[in-house]
C-alpha positions in Angstrom: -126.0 -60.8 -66.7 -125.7 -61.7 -62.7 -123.1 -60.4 -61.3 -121.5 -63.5 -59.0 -119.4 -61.2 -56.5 -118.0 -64.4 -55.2 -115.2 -62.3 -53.2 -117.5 -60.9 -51.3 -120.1 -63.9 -51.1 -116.7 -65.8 -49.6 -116.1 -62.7 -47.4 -119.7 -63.0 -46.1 -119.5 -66.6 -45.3 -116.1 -66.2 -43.4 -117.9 -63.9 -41.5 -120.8 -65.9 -40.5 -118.5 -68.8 -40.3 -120.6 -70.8 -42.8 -118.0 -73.3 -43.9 -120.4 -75.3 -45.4 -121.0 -73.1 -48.0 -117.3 -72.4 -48.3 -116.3 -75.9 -49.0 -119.0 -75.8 -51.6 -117.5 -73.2 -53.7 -114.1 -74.8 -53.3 -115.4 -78.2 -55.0 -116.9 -76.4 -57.3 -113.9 -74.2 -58.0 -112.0 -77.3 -57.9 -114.0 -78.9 -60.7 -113.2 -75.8 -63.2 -109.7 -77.4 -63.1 -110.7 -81.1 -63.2 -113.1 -80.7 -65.8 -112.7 -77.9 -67.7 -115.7 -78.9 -70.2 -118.0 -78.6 -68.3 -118.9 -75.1 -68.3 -122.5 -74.9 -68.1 -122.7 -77.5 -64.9 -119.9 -74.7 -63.3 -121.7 -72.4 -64.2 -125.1 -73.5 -62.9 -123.3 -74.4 -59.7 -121.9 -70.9 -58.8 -125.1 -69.0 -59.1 -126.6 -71.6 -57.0 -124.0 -71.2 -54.2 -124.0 -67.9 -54.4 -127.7 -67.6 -54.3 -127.4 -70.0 -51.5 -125.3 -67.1 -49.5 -127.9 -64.8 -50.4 -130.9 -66.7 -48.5 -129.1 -67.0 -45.4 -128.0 -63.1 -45.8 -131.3 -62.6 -45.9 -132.4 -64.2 -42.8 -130.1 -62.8 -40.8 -131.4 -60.3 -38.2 -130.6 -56.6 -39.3 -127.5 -55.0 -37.5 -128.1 -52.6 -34.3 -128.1 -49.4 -37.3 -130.8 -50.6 -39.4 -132.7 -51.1 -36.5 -132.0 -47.6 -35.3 -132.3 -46.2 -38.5 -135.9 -47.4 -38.4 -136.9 -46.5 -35.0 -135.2 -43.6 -33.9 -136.6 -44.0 -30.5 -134.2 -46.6 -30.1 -131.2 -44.5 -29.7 -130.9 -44.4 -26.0 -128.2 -41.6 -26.8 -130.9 -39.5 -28.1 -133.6 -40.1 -26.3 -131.3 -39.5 -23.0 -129.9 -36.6 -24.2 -126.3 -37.6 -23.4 -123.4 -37.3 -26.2 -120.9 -40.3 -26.9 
């Protein structure tokens, strides 16, 4: 089963400031106590949100690390020699 990690997909959006997607999961929170029966709609909803997060996680450029990480030559503190 998908794990939803909606905690941290929230946390995520907060971040970005992507209030759109946060309003989103509050209606559909919302519904769960309007209309409890339907379960399966919720349901469908919530992965689609937090797939949603996912696909602008994705597009997001990689932090200064990753990049680092992957091209050592970047590191202007080692390539320069000098210590932080």
């Amino acid at each position: 089963m998908k794990q939803l990690q909606i905690t941290q997909r929230i946390l995520e959006c907060e971040e970005h400031g992507w209030y759109d997607l946060l309003t989103k999961v509050d209606g559909i929170t919302q519904n769960i106590l309007e209309c409890p029966s339907a379960t399966f709609q919720i349901k469908a909803a919530l992965i689609l949100w937090a797939d949603s997060v996912d696909m602008r996680s994705s597009a997001l450029p990689p932090d200064e690390e990753s990049v680092i990480l992957h091209n050592p030559s970047m590191n202007h503190k080692e390539t320069f020699g000098a210590e932080a």
